[in-house]
C-alpha positions, 0 to 999 in steps of 0.5 A: 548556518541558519539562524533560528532557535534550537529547543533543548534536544537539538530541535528548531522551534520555528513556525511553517510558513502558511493535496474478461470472460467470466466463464461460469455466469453467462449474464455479460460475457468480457474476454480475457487471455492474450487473444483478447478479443478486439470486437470486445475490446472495442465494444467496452472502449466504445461503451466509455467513449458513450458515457463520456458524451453525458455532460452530466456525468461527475467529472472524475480526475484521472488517478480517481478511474485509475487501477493502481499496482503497487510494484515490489522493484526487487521482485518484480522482474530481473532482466540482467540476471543478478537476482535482483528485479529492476527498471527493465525488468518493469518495461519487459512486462508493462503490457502484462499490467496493461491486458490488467487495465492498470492506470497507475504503477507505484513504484517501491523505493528504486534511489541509492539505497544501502538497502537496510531496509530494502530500499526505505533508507534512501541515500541519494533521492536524485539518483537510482541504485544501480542495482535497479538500473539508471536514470536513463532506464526510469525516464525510459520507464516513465515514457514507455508507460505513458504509451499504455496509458500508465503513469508511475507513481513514486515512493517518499520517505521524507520521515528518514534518510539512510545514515549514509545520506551526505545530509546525515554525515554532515550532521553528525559531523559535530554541532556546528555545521550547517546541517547540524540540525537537520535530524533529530538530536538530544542530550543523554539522560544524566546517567547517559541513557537514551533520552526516552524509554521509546520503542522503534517501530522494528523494535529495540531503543528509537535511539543510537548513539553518536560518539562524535556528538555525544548525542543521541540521534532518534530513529523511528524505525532502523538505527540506519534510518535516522529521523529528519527534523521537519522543524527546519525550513531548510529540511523542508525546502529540500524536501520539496526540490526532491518533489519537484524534481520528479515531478519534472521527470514526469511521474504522476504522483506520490505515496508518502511513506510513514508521513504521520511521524514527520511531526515530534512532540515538543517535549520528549518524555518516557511513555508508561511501558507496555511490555517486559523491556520497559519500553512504549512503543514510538508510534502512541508517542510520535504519530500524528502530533499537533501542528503535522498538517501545517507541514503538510499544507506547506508541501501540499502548496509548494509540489501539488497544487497546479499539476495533475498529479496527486498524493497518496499518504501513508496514514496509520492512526488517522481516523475516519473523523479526522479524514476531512483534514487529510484528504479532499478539497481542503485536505493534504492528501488526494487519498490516504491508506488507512490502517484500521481494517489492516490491524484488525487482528492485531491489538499491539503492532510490536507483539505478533504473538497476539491477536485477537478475533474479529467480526465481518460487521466490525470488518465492513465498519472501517470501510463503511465509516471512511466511505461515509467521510469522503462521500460528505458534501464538505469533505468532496474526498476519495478512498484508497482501497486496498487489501494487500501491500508491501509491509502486509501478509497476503489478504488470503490468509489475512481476511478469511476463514481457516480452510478458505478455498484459494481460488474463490477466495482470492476471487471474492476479495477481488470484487471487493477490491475492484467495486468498492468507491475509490481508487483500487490498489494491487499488490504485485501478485494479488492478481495471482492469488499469492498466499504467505509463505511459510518457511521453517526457521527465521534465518530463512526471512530477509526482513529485518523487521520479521527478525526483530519481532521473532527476537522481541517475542522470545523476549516477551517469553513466547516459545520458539514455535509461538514466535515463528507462528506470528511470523508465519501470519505477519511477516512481509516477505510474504508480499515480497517473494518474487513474481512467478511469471512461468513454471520455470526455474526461479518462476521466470523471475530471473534468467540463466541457467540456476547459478544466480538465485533470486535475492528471496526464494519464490514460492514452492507453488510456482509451477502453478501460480504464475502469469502464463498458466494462469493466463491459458486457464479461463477459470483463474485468479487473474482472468477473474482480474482482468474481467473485473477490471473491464467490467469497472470501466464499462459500468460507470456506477462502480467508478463514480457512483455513490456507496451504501453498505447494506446488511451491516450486521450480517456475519457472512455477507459483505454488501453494498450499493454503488449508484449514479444517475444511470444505474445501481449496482449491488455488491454481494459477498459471502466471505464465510465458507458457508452457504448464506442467505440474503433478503432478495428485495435489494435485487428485485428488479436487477439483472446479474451481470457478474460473478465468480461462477457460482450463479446462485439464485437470488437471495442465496450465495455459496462460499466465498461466492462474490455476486454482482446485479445492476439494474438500469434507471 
């Protein structure tokens, strides 16, 4: 067993030793569909193949013009049948994220997983759950992406394994074997409570007890997720040989889940209560503690430094200020997903029953501020920009006005999404324009976390109409439902003839929210994806140029310039279902080169209407 000192809850106190057509405006003409236009096609490749030839272009990193999509595994494809999506089921309809101008794929947990929470309590990191597949399936994944230019990027949970890891068993095994303090153990309170009033993240008490130890072990999220204790050399080492090993596979990088709980306080006391079960939630306790970023740097030195792949982390609470520590030249991380836009409505994550109305200017700040940050000399750094993702409602019903039109709306957060500076992340149907689901009673969700904040608001005394309310609003099955490929039966999700249902029901829209239907009609979501998508690759101020927010304090209108040496874009958005106006001067001299149809005259923009100009140096 190693030798290092242990604090009194069971921790090592030791130190770390020290990275399309759009058919409506008829300014610039991209074709898209199946029957993709070669000459276009090769226009816009030959227009990249120019740009390239200017020396003085910044030089960007292949994950920095990428588009990435974020893949549900679950819910992506089912090839064999059985409900559940799998590895093939990707291979089946990579060309689908290609015709996308996808460059990067993460993929959701796909490890042995007892599938507590779906896949996010991993018990064999050097293994795929056969529900999934093999591991002859994800190399064939990882080569056959390559051959589209796509590289796939996997999900770390270093912060929590499955209590059925055969780390965790021997662990909890007793006090004296040689992984004894691998995760994070501590004695009762004298009358045998829990050690802390900590609230876990998916609600109920951080701490399980375990009779064997007659200790408590902390889980920041499922009593079945219990916490690693970073503190342990050993735990990070393994931790790193995990990194490696994929890396050896040949993926293209990392998103590192929950990494801001991977660092403990050094002392664990009760926090003031702040709701009716006398407890505080984890995340003020837990998140971002001092000494994290050794850890980090450790890892960072150990798995990135000297390949081409690059990380992304999973950041909730780093502020804009703190960014420089986190990402670019001198930070951990190539790029982080912030979370300040995406609790924008939600003041406590523990109660979805309240919430609290926001402003657009207050909306365009997080973005604007941490744009500012990565854009500073000494930070060098790059934004993750995104707007949906698995634990999140769909950006529809998140970001926009009651009685928002679905189409446009879903065409204007695209804009945004595709021109901001940075690293654009899809979710899988995002490109379709999904929507939340609103299924009529709790027994109808998957997801543990959804159950537990309906339980947790009854408790708190909401009605049952009021919890189910914040449910329809939170809830992640919403980004999790199934992807509807076809008007079908199971939208093309799964084959056979109905006896096998998907693992979650697919949205009652099907028939007409799917990829073929879709694909046929010039006017759609996802046509207005794919163009945008070239639009980006063929004007290169929107991948390298800079980014200025104007009309900061406009209540309608998000806009924003994006210029290089070349040319400036300016963005315009009207997320209002309002018309707006704007001062015309910002677009004297331009010319509009894309829309979502609309084609206002200049200085005015119809609801919802997304409007792009550029002007050429």
């Amino acid at each position: 067993m190693a030798s290092f000192i242990l604090s009194p809850c069971g921790r090592a106190d030791v130190p770390v030793a020290k990275e399309p057509e759009n058919t409506k405006d008829q300014t610039e003409d991209f074709t898209t569909g199946e029957n993709m236009d070669n000459t276009v096609e090769n226009s816009a490749e030959n227009a990249l193949d120019r740009a390239d030839e200017k020396a003085d272009w910044k030089e960007l990193k292949w994950w920095q013009e990428a588009v990435a999509y974020e893949i549900y595994v679950k819910s992506f494809k089912d090839s064999d049948g059985d409900g559940i999506g799998d590895l093939n089921g990707i291979i089946s309809e990579l060309d689908h994220l290609k015709n996308l101008g996808v460059g990067v794929i993460w993929l959701t947990p796909c490890y042995v997983s007892p599938q507590a929470d779906n896949g996010y309590d991993i018990e064999d990191y050097y293994d795929i759950d056969p529900a999934y597949g093999t591991m002859e399936d994800m190399e064939n994944l990882i080569k056959e992406a390559d051959k589209r230019g796509i590289r796939i990027v996997m999900d770390l949970v270093f912060n929590h394994t499955s209590d059925r890891n055969e780390w965790f068993k021997e662990s909890a095994s007793g006090k004296d074997n040689d992984k004894s303090d691998w995760y994070i153990w501590c004695d009762p309170k004298e009358d045998g409570s829990a050690p802390t009033n900590w609230r876990s993240i998916f609600g109920g008490s951080a701490w399980e007890y375990n009779e064997r130890r007659g200790q408590y072990y902390l889980h920041t999220f499922l009593p079945e997720q219990p916490d690693l204790n970073w503190e342990n050399p050993e735990v990070r080492k393994a931790l790193i040989d995990v990194a490696d090993f994929w890396v050896k596979k040949g993926v293209g990088g990392f998103r590192m889940d929950a990494i801001v709980y991977i660092k403990k306080p050094t002392q664990f006391t009760d926090g003031e209560p702040d709701a009716g079960d006398g407890m505080v939630g984890i995340h003020s306790m837990t998140a971002n503690v001092d000494g994290i970023l050794d850890y980090l740097n450790e890892f960072k030195d150990a798995v990135r430094n000297g390949t081409d792949i690059f990380t992304v982390g999973e950041t909730n609470g780093v502020s804009a200020k703190e960014l420089p520590e986190w990402i670019g030249e001198n930070g951990v991380f190539d790029m982080v997903f912030e979370f300040g836009f995406v609790n924008i409505d939600l003041p406590d994550e523990s109660n979805w029953c309240e919430t609290r109305t926001w402003t657009l200017p207050e909306f365009k700040k997080v973005f604007s501020t941490s744009e500012a940050t990565t854009l500073r000399e000494d930070v060098n750094g790059w934004y993750a920009m995104f707007l949906e993702n698995h634990d999140q409602p769909r950006s529809i019903n998140h970001f926009l006005p009651e009685g928002a039109d679905r189409i446009q709306g879903a065409k204007a957060l695209a804009t945004l999404l595709l021109t901001m500076r940075g690293t654009p992340f899809l979710m899988e149907g995002e490109e379709l324009g999904y929507v939340n689901v609103k299924w009529p009673d709790i027994d109808d969700y998957n997801d543990i976390s959804t159950k537990n904040h309906y339980e947790f608001a009854l408790g708190e005394g909401y009605s049952g109409e009021e919890a189910m309310a914040g449910v329809h609003h939170f809830a992640r099955d919403s980004a999790r439902t199934p992807m509807q490929w076809d008007d079908s039966l199971n939208a093309g999700f799964t084959g056979g003839n109905g006896e096998t249902k998907p693992w979650l029901p697919v949205h009652d829209d099907y028939k007409t929210v799917n990829v073929k239907t879709q694909m046929a009609d010039p006017d759609s979501v996802l046509n207005y994806y794919i163009a945008l998508s070239k639009l980006r690759r063929k004007h290169r101020e929107l991948v390298d140029g800079g980014y200025e927010e104007i009309f900061h304090e406009d209540l309608q209108i998000f806009a924003y310039v994006r210029e290089n040496k070349d040319a400036r874009a300016v963005v315009l958005v009207n997320l209002s279902i309002e018309p707006a106006t704007y001062d015309a001067s910002c677009v004297e001299n331009a010319k509009r080169i894309f829309g979502t149809g609309e084609d206002s005259p200049k200085g005015e923009l119809a609801p919802l209407e997304a409007a792009v100009f550029e002007e050429i140096k």
